[in-house]
C-alpha positions as CSV (number, residue, x, y, z in Angstrom):
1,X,0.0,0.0,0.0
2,X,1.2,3.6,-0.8
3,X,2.2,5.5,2.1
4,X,0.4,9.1,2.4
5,X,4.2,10.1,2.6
6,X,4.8,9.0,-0.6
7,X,1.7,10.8,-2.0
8,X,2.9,14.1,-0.7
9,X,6.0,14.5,-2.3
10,X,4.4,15.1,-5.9
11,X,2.6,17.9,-4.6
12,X,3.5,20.7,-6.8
13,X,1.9,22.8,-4.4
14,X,3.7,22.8,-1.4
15,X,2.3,25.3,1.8
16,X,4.4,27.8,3.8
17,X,3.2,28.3,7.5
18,X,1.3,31.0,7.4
19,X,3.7,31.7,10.8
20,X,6.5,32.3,8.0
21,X,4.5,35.1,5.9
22,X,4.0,38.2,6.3
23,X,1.4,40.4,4.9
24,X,2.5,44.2,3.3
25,X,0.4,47.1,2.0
26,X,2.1,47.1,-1.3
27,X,1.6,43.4,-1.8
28,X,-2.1,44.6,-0.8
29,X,-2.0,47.0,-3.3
30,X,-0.6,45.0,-6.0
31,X,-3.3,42.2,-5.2
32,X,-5.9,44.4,-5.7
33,X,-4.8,45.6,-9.2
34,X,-4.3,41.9,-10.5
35,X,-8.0,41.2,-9.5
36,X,-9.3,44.2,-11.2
37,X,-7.1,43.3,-13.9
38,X,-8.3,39.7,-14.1
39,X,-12.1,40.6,-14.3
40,X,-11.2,43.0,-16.5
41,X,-9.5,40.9,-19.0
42,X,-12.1,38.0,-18.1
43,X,-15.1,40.4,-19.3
44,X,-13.3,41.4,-22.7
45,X,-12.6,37.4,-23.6
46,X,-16.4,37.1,-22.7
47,X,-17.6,39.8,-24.9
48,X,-15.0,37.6,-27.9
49,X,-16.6,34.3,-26.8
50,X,-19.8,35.7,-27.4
51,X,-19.4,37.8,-30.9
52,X,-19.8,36.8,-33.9
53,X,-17.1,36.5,-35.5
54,X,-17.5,36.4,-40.0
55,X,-14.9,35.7,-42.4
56,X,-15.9,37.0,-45.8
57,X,-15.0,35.0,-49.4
58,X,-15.9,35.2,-53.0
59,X,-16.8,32.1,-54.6
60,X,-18.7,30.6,-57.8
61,X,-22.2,31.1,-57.2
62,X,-23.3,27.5,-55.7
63,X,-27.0,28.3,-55.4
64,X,-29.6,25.8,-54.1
65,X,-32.5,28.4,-55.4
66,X,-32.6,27.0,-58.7
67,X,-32.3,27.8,-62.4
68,X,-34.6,30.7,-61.6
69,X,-35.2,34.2,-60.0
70,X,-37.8,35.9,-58.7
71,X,-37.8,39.7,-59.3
72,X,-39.9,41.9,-57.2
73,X,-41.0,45.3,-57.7
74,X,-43.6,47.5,-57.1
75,X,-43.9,50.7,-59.4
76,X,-46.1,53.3,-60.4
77,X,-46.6,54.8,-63.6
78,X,-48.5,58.6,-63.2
79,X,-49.0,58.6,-67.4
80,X,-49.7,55.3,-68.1
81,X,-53.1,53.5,-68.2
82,X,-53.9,49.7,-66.6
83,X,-55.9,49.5,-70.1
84,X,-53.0,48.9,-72.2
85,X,-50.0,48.6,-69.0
86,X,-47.8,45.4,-70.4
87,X,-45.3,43.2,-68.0
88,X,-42.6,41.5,-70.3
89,X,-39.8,39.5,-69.6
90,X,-37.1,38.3,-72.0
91,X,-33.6,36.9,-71.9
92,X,-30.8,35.8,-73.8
93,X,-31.7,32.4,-74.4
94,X,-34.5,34.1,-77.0
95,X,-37.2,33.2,-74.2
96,X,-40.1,36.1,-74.8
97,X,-42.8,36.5,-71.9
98,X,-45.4,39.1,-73.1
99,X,-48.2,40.7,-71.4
100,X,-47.7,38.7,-67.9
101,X,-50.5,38.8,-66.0
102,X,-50.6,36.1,-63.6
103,X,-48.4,37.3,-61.0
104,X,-48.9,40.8,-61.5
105,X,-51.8,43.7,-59.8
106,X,-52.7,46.4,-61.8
107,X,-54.3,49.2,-60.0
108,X,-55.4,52.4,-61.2
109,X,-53.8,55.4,-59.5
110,X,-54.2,59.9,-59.7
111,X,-50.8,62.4,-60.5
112,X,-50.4,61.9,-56.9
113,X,-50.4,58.1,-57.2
114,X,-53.6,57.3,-55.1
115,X,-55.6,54.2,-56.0
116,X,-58.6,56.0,-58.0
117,X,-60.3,52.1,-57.9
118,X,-59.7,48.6,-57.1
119,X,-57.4,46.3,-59.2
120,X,-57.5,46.2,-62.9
121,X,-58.0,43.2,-64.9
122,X,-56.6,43.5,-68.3
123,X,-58.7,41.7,-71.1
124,X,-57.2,39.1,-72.7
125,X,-57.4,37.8,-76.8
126,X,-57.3,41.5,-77.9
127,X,-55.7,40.1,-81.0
128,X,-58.1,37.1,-81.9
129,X,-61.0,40.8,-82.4
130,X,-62.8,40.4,-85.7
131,X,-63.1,43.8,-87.4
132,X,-65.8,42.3,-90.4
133,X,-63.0,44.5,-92.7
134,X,-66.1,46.1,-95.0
135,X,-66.2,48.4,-97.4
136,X,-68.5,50.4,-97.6
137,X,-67.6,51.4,-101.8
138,X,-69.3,54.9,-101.6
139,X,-68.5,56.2,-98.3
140,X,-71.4,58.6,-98.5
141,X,-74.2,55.6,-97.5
142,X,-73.3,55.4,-94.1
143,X,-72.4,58.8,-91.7
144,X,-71.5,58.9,-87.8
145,X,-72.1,61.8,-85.8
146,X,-69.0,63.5,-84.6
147,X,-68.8,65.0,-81.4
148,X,-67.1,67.7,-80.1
149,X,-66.4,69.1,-76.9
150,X,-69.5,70.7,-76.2
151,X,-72.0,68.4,-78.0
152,X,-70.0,65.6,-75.7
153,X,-71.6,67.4,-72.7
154,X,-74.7,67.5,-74.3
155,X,-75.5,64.2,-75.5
156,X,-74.1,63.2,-71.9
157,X,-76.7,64.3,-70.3
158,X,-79.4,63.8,-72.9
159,X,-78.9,60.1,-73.9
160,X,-79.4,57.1,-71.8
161,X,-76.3,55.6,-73.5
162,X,-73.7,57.3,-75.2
163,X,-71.4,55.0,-77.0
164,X,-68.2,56.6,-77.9
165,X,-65.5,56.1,-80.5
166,X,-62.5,57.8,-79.8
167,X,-60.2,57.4,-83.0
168,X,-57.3,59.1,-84.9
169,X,-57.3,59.5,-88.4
170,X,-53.9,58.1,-88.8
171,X,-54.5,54.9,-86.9
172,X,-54.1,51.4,-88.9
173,X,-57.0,50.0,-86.0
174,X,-59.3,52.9,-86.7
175,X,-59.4,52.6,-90.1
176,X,-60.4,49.3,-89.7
177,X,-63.1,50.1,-87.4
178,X,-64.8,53.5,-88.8
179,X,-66.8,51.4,-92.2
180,X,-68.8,49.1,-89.2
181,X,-68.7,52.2,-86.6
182,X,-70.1,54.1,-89.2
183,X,-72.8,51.4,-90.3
184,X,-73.7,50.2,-86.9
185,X,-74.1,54.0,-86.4
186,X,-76.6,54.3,-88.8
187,X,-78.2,51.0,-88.3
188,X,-78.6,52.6,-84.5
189,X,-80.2,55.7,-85.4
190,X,-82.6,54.2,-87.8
191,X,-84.0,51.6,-85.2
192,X,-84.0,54.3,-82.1
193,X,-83.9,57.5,-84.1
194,X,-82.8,60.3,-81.8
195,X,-85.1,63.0,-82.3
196,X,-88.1,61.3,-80.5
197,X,-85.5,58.1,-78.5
198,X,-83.3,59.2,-76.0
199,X,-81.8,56.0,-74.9
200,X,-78.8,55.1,-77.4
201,X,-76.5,57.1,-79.5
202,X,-73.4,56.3,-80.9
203,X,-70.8,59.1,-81.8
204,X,-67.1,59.5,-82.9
205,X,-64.3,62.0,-81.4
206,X,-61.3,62.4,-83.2
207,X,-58.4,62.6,-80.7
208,X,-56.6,65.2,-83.7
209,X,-59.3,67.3,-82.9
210,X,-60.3,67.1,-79.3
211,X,-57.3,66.5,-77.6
212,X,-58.6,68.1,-74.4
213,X,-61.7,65.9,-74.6
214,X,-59.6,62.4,-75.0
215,X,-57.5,63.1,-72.4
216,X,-59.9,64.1,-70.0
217,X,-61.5,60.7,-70.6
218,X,-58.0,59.1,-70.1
219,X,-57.4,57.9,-74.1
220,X,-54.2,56.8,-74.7
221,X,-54.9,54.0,-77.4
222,X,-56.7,54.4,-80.6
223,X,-59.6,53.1,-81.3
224,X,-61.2,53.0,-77.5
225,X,-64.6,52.5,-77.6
226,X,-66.1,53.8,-74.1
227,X,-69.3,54.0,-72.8
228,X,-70.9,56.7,-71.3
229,X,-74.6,56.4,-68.9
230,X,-76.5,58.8,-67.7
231,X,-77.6,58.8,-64.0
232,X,-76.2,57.0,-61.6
233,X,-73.3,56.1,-63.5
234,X,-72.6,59.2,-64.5
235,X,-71.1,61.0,-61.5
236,X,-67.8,62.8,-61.0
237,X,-65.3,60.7,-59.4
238,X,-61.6,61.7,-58.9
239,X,-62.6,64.6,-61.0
240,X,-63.5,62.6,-64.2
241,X,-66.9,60.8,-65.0
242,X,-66.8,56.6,-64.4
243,X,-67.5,55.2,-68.0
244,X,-67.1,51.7,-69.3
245,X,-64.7,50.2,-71.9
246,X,-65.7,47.6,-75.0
247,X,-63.0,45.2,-75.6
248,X,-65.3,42.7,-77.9
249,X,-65.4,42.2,-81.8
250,X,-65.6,45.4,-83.9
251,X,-67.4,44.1,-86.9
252,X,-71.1,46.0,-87.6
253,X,-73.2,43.0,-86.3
254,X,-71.7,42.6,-83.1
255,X,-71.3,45.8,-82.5
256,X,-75.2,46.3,-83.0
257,X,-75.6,43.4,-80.6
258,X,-74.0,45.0,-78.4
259,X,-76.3,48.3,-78.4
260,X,-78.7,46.2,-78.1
261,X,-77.7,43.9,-74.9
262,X,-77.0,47.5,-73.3
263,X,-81.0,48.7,-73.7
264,X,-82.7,45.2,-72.8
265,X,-82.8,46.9,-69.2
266,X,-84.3,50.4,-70.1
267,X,-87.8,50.7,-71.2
268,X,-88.7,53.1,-73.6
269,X,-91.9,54.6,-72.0
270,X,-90.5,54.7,-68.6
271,X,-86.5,55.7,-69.6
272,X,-85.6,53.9,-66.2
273,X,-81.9,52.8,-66.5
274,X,-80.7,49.5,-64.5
275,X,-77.5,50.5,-62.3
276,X,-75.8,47.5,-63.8
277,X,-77.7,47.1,-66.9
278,X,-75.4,43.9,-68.6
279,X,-76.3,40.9,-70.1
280,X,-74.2,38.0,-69.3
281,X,-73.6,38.3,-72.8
282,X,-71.9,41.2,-72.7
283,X,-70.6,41.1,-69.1
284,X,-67.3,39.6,-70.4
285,X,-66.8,42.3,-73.5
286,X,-67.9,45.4,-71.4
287,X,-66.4,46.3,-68.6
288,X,-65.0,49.5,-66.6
289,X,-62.8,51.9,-68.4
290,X,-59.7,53.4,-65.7
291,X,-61.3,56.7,-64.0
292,X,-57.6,58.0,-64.0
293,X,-54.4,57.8,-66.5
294,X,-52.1,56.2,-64.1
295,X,-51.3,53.0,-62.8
296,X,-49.6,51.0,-60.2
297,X,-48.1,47.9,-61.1
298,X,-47.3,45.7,-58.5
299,X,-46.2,41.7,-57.9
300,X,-42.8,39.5,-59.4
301,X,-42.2,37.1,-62.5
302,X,-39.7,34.8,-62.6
303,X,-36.5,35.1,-64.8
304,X,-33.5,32.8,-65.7
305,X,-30.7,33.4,-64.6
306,X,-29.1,34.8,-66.9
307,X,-28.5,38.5,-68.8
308,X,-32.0,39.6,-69.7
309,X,-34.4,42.5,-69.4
310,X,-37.8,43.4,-67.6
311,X,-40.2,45.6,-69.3
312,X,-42.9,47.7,-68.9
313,X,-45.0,49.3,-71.9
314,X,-47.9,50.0,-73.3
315,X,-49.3,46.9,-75.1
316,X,-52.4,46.0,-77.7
317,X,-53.0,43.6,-80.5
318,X,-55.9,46.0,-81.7
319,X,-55.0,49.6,-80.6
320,X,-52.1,52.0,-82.1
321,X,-50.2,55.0,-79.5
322,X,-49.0,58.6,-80.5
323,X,-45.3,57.9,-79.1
324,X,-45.1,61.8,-78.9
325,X,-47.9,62.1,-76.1
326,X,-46.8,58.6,-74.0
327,X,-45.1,59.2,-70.8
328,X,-43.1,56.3,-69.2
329,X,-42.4,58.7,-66.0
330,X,-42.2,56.0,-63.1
331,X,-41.6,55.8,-59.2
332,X,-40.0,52.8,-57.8
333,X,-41.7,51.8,-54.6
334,X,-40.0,48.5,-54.2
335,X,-37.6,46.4,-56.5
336,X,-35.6,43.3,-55.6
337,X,-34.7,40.2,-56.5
338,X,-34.9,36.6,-55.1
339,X,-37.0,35.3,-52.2
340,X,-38.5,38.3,-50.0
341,X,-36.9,38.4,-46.5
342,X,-38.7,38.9,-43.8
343,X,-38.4,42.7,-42.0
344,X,-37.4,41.0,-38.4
345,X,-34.7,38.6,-40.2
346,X,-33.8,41.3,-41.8
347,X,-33.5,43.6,-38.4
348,X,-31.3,40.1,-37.0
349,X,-29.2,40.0,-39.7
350,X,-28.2,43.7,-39.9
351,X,-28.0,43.7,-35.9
352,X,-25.3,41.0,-36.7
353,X,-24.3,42.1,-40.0
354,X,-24.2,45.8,-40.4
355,X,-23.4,46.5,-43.9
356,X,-25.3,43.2,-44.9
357,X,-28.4,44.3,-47.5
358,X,-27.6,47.7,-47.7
359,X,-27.7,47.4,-51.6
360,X,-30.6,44.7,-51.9
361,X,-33.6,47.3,-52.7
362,X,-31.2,49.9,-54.0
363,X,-33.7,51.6,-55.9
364,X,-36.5,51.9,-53.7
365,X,-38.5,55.3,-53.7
366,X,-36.5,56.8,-56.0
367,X,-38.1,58.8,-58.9
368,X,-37.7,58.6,-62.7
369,X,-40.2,61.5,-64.5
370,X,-39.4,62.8,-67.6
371,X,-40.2,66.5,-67.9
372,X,-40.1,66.5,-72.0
373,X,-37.0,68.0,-72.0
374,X,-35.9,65.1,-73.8
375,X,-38.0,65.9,-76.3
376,X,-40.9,62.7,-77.6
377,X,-40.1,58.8,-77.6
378,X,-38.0,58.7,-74.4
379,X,-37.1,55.2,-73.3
380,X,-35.9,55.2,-69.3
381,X,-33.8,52.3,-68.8
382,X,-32.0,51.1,-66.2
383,X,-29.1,48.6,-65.8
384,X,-29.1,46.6,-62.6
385,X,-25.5,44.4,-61.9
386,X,-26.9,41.7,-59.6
387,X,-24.5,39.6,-56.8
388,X,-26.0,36.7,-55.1
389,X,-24.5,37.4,-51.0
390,X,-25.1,34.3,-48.6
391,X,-24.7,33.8,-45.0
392,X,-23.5,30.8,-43.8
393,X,-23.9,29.4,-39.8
394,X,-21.0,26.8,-38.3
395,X,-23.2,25.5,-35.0
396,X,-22.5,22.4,-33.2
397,X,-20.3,21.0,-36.2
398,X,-23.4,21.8,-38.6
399,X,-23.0,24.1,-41.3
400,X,-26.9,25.8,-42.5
401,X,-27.7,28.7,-44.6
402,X,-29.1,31.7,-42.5
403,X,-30.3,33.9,-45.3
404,X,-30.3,34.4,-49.1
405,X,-29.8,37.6,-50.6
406,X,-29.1,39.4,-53.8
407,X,-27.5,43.0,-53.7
408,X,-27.0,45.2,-57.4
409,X,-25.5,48.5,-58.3
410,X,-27.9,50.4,-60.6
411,X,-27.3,52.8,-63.2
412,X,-30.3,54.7,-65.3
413,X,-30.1,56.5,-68.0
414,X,-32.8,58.3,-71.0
415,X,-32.4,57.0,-74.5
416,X,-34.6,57.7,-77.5
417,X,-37.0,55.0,-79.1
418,X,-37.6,54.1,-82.4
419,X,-40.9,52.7,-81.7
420,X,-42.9,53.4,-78.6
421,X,-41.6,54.7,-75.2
422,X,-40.9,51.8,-72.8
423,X,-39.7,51.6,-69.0
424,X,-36.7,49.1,-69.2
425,X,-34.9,47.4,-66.4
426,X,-31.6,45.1,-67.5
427,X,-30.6,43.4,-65.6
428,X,-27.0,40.8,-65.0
429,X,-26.1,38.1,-62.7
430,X,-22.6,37.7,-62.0
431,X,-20.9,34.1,-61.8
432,X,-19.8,35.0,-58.7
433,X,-21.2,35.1,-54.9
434,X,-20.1,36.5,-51.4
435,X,-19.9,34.3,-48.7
436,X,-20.1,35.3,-45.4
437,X,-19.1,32.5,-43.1
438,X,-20.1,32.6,-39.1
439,X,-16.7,31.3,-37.4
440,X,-17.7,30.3,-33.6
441,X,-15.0,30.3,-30.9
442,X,-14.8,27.0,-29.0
443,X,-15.8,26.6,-25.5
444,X,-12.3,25.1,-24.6
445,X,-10.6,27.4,-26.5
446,X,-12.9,29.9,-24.1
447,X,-11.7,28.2,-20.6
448,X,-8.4,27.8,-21.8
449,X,-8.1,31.7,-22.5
450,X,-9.0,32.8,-19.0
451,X,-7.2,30.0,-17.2
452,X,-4.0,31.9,-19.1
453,X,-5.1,35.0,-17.7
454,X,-5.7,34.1,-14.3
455,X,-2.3,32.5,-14.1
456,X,-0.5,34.8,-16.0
457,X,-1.6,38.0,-13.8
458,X,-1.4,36.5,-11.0
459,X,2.3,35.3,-11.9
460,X,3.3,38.7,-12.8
461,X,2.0,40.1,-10.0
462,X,4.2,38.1,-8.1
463,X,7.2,39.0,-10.5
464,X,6.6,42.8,-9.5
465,X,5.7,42.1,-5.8
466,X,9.2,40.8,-5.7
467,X,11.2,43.0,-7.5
468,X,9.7,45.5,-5.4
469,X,10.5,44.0,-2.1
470,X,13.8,43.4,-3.2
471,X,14.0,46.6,-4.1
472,X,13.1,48.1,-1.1
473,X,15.8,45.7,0.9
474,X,18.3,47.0,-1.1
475,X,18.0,50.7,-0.2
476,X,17.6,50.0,3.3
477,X,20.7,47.9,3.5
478,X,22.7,51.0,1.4
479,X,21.2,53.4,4.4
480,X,22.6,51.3,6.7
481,X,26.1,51.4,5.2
482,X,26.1,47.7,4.7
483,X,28.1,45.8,1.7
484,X,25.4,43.5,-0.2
């Protein structure tokens, strides 16, 4: 058996009788320093242990989100109508999106972009419209009624219906229209004739002419055929009179049909007008024009990734535009790409990560309006340099993605278009990403820190308690004449 003896001689900490020490005010002193210099240092490892602690890399974009990106924006266009608004996406690869609808909100909106009504819904198969293409051969058999500004007034308030085409001479659509406007017109006035039937009549306004008039009533394609009621329909809202559109075939009998669908509901001895006087029939080709010229366009597509280009126009298969009066003036309220990030993940991640998604929405609530001093046909574009940044999280041996994001530089400029004025946003990914990695101390590296501070302060402590005491022996043996 092992005597206790034994065990005591590897004790590496042997004790002095405390009858053998003696206690000074400078080692006092000196103690007290090294334990305010021990918490001290203890609290600043702490404060390491706890931070976060990144390295940052550039790598080849490795990205788990697929082949595709969502883009996300939310603009508004003062000058341009939800009618004709178009959302197209192309890349490339040749891939042509046109006219996206399915993701996007369309919402019409005043000069001071405030929703004048609630969402938009485009018609669709604008370009599948039969026109009947007649001829009349002697022009002189059939005659519409043009209207002016104050005959507009007028026949406003004097005929149930008012059924307006507002054209321009020069227009390839209204060309095609005026022989069956112009017959349908006739056939109209013979069957309700307007001296003694005050329920339909259909008229014409030439945009050339009455340029005040059509853009009161918010025309910016040619032919738009609009209807007007009189009554309850007819009241001033956001400064303009609510009206309906007709998006369905322009050929003479249907558009006869249509007259007639919109006076099954008012009876000719009474002249009492339904408040929503539509047929089923014509529920689907009527519908309600914009009560303002702007619009809001609002929700994402999806793009490859790869070079390509968002844009936003004015769009018709069966209506032309006067480039010199379009406007693509635009405020961006919100653009940015890839999955939307939450506000609080966003407030945790820049709480960690300070300069992390500074750059993400860089072009949010900034303005684009084009005062015409660039003269007509003014194309805004914009071209947006996308970088793919991802977070990264080493816990417990486990490495997980804490957040997704993609930052871009942005550059606009004006440029003049050889066909009609668009709002264009290019945009290009780069093959590379940033990594930011999360590099966590170790709890042993932690304890194995402070147990070198502890010892090393209190060691030199002891260093300079003795120096000192020797110190002090030395002068007093030199004042006491004695040879060291």
């Amino acid at each position: 058996m092992v005597s206790t003896t034994k065990i005591k001689s590897v004790d590496f900490y042997r004790k002095i009788p405390r009858d053998l020490t003696e206690a000074s005010l400078s080692g006092a002193g000196l103690s007290i320093v090294a334990a305010l210099a021990m918490l001290f240092l203890f609290g600043m490892e702490l404060s390491s242990y706890l931070a976060i602690n990144t390295s940052t890399s550039v790598i080849v974009d490795k990205s788990s989100d697929g082949d595709f990106l969502d883009i996300d924006f939310n603009i508004s266009f003062p000058a341009l109508s939800c009618e004709f608004a178009s959302v197209d996406v192309s890349d490339v690869f040749g891939t042509h999106r046109l006219n996206i609808t399915k993701t996007i909100r369309k919402v019409p909106i005043d000069p001071h972009l405030r929703a004048t009504a609630a969402e938009f819904h485009s018609s669709s198969g604008l370009h599948l419209i039969n026109h009947g293409d007649e001829d009349h051969g002697d022009n002189s058999t059939y005659a519409d009624i043009p209207l002016t500004g104050a005959a507009f007034e007028k026949f406003t308030h004097h005929f149930q219906i008012l059924v307006v085409n507002f054209y321009a001479p020069w227009c390839y659509w209204s060309n095609r229209l005026k022989p069956s406007w112009e017959k349908a017109s006739q056939i109209t006035r013979e069957r309700y004739n307007p001296g003694t039937d005050d329920r339909v009549l259909l008229g014409s306004v030439d945009c050339t002419e009455e340029p005040t008039l059509c853009k009161s009533n918010h025309i910016q394609g040619y032919p738009s055929i609009r209807i007007f009621r009189r009554g309850s329909d007819l009241r001033e809202d956001h400064g303009n009179h609510e009206h309906e559109s007709y998006y369905g075939d322009r050929d003479t009998d249907s558009l006869v049909k249509m007259v007639e669908e919109l006076l099954k509901p008012i009876k000719k001895k009474d002249h009492k007008l339904a408040l929503d006087g539509k047929s089923d029939n014509t529920a689907s080709t009527i519908k309600k024009a914009p009560v303002s010229g702007g619009c809001r366009i609002e929700g994402y597509v999806r793009a490859k990734k790869v070079p390509g280009e968002l844009v936003i126009s004015a769009h018709s298969g069966a209506h032309s535009f006067d480039a010199s009066q379009m406007n693509m003036s635009h405020i961006v309220t919100h653009l940015s790409f890839g999955t939307m990030v939450s506000e609080r993940l966003w407030t945790d991640m820049k709480r960690l990560l300070p300069y992390l998604g500074q750059s993400h929405d860089r072009l949010n609530g900034k303005s684009f309006i084009n005062q015409r001093k660039f003269d007509v046909n003014v194309t805004i574009e914009h071209y947006l340099q996308i970088v793919k940044t991802e977070v990264i999280s080493r816990r417990s041996g486990k490495e997980h993605s804490l957040i997704e994001e993609y930052e871009y530089t942005a550059h606009s400029s004006v440029a003049h278009s050889y066909h009609y004025p668009e709002a264009k946003f290019h945009f290009e990914l780069s093959p590379m990403q940033v990594l930011i990695s999360e590099n966590p101390k170790s709890f042993s590296h932690f304890i194995t820190n402070v147990c070198a501070i502890i010892g090393g302060v209190f060691t030199v402590a002891g260093i300079l308690d003795s120096i000192f005491q020797n110190t002090v022996r030395m002068v007093k043996k030199i004042e006491l004449g004695k040879n060291i």
